[in-house]
LOMI-336272 format. One line per field, with one value per residue (C-alpha): residue number from 1; residue in three letters; x, y, z. Coordinates in steps of 0.1 Angstrom, whole numbers. Layout:
# LOMI-336272
num NUM	... .
residu ALA	... .
c1 X	... .
c2 Y	... .
c3 Z	... .
//
This chain:
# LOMI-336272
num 1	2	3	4	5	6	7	8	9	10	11	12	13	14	15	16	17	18	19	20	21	22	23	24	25	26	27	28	29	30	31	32	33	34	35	36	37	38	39	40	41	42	43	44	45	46	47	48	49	50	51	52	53	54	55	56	57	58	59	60	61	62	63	64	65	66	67	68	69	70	71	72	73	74	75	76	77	78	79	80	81	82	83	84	85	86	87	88	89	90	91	92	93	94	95	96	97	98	99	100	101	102	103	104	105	106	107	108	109	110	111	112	113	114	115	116	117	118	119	120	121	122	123	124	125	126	127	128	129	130	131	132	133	134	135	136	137	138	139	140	141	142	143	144	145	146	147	148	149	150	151	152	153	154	155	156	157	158	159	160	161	162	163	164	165	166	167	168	169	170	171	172	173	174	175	176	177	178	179	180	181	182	183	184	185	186	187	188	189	190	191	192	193	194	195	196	197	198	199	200	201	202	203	204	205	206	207	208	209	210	211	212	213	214	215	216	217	218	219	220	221	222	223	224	225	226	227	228	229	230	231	232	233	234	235	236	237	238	239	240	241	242	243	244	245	246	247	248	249	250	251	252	253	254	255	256	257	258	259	260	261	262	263	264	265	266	267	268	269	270	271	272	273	274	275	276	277	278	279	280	281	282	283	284	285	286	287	288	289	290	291	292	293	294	295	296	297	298	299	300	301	302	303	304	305	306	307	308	309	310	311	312	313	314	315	316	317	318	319	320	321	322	323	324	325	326	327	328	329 .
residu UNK	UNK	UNK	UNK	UNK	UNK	UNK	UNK	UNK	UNK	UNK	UNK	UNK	UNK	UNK	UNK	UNK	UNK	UNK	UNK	UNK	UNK	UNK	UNK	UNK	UNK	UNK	UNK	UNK	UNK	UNK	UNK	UNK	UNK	UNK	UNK	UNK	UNK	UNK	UNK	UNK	UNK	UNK	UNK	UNK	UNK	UNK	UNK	UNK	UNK	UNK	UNK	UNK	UNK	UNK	UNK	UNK	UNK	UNK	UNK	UNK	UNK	UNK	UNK	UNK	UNK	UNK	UNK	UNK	UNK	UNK	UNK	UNK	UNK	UNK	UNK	UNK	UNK	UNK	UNK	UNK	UNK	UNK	UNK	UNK	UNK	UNK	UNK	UNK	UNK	UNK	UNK	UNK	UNK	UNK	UNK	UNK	UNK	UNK	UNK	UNK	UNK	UNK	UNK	UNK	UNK	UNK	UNK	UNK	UNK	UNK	UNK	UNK	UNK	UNK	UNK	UNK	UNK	UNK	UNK	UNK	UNK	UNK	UNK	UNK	UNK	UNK	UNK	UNK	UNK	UNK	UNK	UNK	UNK	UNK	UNK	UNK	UNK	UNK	UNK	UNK	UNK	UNK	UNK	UNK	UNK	UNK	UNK	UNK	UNK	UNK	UNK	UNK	UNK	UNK	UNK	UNK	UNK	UNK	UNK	UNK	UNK	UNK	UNK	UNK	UNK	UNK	UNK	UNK	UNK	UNK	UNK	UNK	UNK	UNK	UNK	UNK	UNK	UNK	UNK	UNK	UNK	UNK	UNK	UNK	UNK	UNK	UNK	UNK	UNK	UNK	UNK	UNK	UNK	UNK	UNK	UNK	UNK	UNK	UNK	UNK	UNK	UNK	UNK	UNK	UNK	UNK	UNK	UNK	UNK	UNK	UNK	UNK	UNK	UNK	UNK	UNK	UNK	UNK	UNK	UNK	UNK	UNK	UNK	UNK	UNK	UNK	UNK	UNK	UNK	UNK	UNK	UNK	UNK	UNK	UNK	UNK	UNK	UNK	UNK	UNK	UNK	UNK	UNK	UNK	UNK	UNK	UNK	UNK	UNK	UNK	UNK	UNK	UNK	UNK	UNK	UNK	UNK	UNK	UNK	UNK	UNK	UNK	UNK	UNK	UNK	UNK	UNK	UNK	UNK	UNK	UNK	UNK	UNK	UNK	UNK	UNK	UNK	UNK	UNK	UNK	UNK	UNK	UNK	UNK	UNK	UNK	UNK	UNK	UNK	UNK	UNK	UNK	UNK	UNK	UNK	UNK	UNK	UNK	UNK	UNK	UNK	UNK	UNK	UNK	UNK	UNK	UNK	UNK	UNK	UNK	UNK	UNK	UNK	UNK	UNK	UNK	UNK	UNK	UNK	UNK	UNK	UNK	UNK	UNK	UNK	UNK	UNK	UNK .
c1 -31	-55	-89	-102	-81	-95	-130	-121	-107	-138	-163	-146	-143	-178	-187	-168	-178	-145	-151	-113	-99	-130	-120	-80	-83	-113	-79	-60	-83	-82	-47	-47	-73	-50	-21	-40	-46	-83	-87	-117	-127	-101	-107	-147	-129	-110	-140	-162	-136	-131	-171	-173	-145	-160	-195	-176	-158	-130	-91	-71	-50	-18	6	0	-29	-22	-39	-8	5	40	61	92	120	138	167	193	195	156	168	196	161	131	123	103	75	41	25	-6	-20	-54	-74	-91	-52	-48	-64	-77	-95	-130	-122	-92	-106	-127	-106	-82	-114	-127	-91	-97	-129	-117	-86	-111	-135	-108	-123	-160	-147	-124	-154	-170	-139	-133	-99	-95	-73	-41	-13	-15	3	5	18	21	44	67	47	15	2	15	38	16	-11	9	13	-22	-28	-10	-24	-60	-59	-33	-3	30	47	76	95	118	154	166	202	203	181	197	235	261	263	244	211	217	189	160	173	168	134	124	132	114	82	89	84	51	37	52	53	20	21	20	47	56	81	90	105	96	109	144	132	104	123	116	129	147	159	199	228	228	192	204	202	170	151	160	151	119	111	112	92	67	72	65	42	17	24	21	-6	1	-24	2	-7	15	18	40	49	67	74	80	54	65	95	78	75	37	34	36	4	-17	-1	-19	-51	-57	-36	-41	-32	-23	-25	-13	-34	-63	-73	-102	-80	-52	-80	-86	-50	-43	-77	-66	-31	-40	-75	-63	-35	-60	-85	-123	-123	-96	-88	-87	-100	-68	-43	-51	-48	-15	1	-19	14	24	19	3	37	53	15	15	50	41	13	33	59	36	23	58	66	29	41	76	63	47	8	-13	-25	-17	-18	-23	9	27	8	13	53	59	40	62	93	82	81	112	125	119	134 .
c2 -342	-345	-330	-370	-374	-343	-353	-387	-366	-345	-370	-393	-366	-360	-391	-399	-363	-349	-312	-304	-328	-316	-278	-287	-307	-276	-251	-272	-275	-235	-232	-254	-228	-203	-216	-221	-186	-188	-161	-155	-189	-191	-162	-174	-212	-192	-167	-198	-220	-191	-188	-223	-225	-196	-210	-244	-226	-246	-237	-215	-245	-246	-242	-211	-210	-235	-208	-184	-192	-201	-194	-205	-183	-158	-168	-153	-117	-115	-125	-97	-72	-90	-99	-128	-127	-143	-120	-135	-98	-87	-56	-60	-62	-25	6	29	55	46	64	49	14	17	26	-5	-26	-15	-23	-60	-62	-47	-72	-104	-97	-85	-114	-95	-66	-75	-97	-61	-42	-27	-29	-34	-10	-26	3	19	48	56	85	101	104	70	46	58	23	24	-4	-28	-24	-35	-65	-70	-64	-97	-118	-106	-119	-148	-136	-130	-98	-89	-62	-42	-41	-7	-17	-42	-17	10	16	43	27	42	27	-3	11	11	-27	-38	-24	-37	-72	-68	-59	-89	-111	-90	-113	-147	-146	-126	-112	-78	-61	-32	-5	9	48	50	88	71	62	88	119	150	149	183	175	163	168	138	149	128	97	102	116	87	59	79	80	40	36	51	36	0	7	25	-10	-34	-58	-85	-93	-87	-53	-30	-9	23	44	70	96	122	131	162	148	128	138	149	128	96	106	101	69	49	42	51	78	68	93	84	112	108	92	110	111	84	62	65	54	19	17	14	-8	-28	-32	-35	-51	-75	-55	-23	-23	-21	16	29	69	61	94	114	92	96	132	124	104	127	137	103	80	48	27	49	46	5	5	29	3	-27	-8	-4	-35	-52	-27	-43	-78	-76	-63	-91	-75	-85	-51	-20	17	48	61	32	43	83	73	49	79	106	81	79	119	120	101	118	153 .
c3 -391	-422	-426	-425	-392	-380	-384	-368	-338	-332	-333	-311	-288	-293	-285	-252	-246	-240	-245	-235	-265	-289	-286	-290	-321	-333	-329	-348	-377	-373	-376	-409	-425	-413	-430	-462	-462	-452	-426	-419	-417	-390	-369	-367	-357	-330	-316	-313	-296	-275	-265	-258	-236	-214	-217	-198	-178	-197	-191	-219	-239	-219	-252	-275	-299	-328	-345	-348	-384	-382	-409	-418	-399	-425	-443	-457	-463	-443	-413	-410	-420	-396	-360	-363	-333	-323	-303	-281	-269	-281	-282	-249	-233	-244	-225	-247	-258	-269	-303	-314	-299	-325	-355	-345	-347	-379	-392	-378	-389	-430	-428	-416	-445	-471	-494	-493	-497	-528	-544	-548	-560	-525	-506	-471	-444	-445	-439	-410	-397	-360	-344	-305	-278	-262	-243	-257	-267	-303	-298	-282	-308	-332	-308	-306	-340	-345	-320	-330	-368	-355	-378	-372	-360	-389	-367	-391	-379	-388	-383	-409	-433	-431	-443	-454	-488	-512	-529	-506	-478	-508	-519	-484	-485	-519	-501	-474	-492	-519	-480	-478	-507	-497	-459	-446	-415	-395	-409	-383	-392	-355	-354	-390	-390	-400	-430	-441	-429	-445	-479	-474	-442	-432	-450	-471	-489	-521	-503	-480	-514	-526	-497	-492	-531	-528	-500	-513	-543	-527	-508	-532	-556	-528	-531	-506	-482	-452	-427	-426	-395	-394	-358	-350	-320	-342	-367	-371	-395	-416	-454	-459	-492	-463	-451	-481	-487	-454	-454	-419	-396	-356	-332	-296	-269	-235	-212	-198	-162	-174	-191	-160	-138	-163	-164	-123	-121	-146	-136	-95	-94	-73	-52	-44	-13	-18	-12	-33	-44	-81	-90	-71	-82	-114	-110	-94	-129	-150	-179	-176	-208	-207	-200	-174	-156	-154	-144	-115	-106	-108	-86	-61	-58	-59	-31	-11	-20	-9	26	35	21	-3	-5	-15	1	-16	-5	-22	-55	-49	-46	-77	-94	-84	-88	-124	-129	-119	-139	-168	-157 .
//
């Protein structure tokens, strides 16, 4: 639809005073700023639309957000390297610390007002690094990362990166940093120890000098205005010169007995009774991560559910708990 079409749209709508039509044809004037690369513009479009619709008390639109920039699927050689995605999580989906909360919305807040920043010879955070134990969050922020600023999520597929042959690893990644420039998105390099290892470590050191040497090669010259978000399990492997190279290191812990408790309310507000031993439970999945605690919770409220309650006991909760430690012996 064209911008005159658009303005058509909206006042008609105005005029029969059809809020439902006026916000849909508002989100998809938003998602043609997005695709003309004018972010911010289209993130204010979205948080307004967003406010209106819970000032009305107005439904979510029943498709996904026009908002989510769509580009074209990869072709050739990119579509053996990326996972094309469009994530609709957001930062209030994820339970976390209030700390690195924060951080992740500075990192919003930088890429949304990159063009302020640049106008005065500043540069946004745009590589991130995360690092912490499995199911500690790190893949869902990246997720939400990309619903937030309404991009796509460019999931690295190490199988189609990384080969035996050598030199052909580093010309995979070169092309997937040349997409950086002409297809922005999130770009999210999952397990990244496989390609920043250590540069003295393995056997074959010749070739991971060399894959590591053009990583950071890239991504030191890239310019793009795609993020680029890096997590791994196993910091401990990584090549210090990696670290200097982000502009921002997150660690994820483990969840505390706090952040258990927002876990199981968030997951069971509508399972648990009015008086409900959050604070023991807790205690109970405490050396759990953040995954392994929801999927306790939705466990136990399967287990309710399937027996006929709407409700759930803390004995349910206490055995999906211990089912999950046991597990992981």
């Amino acid at each position: 639809m064209s911008t005159s079409n658009h303005v058509l749209a909206l006042v008609k709508s105005h005029v029969d005073r059809d809020d439902q039509q006026f916000l849909s044809v508002a989100l998809q004037v938003a998602a043609r700023e997005a695709r003309q690369g004018h972010g911010h513009v289209a993130q204010e479009l979205r948080k307004l639309i967003d406010l209106a619709r819970s000032r009305e008390g107005l439904p979510p639109p029943a498709s996904p957000s026009p908002l989510v920039f769509q580009p074209l699927p990869p072709k050739g050689e990119l579509a053996s390297l990326l996972s094309v995605s469009h994530p609709r999580q957001r930062l209030k989906d994820l339970v976390l610390p209030d700390e690195t909360a924060g951080r992740l919305e500075r990192v919003i807040h930088e890429y949304v007002q990159q063009e302020r920043l640049r106008a005065f010879g500043l540069t946004p955070r745009r590589k991130i690094l995360m690092i912490g134990p499995p199911g500690s969050g790190k893949t869902l922020t990246a997720h939400a990362l990309a619903g937030e600023l309404g991009l796509p999520l460019m999931t690295l597929l190490l199988e189609g990166v990384i080969t035996k042959f050598m030199g052909e690893t580093a010309a995979k990644l070169r092309t997937v940093f040349e997409a950086m420039g002409t297809m922005r998105g999130v770009y999210f390099f999952d397990e990244f120890d496989a390609i920043g290892a250590k540069r003295s470590a393995g056997n074959d050191v010749g070739e991971i000098r060399r894959v590591l040497n053009s990583f950071l090669q890239f991504l030191e010259q890239d310019t793009s205005t795609s993020l680029i978000v890096a997590a791994t399990n196993h910091p401990e492997l990584l090549d210090p010169a990696l670290f200097r190279r982000f502009d921002d290191v997150i660690e994820y812990q483990l969840p505390t007995p706090a952040v258990i408790t927002r876990i199981l309310k968030n997951k069971l507000a509508r399972f648990a009774p009015p008086k409900f031993s959050w604070s023991k439970l807790a205690a109970a999945a405490e050396g759990l991560s953040h995954a392994e605690v929801a999927r306790a919770a939705e466990e136990a409220a399967k287990t309710a559910i399937l027996g006929g309650r709407e409700q759930i006991g803390g004995t349910e909760l206490l055995a999906a708990i211990e089912e999950r430690k046991l597990a992981r012996r």
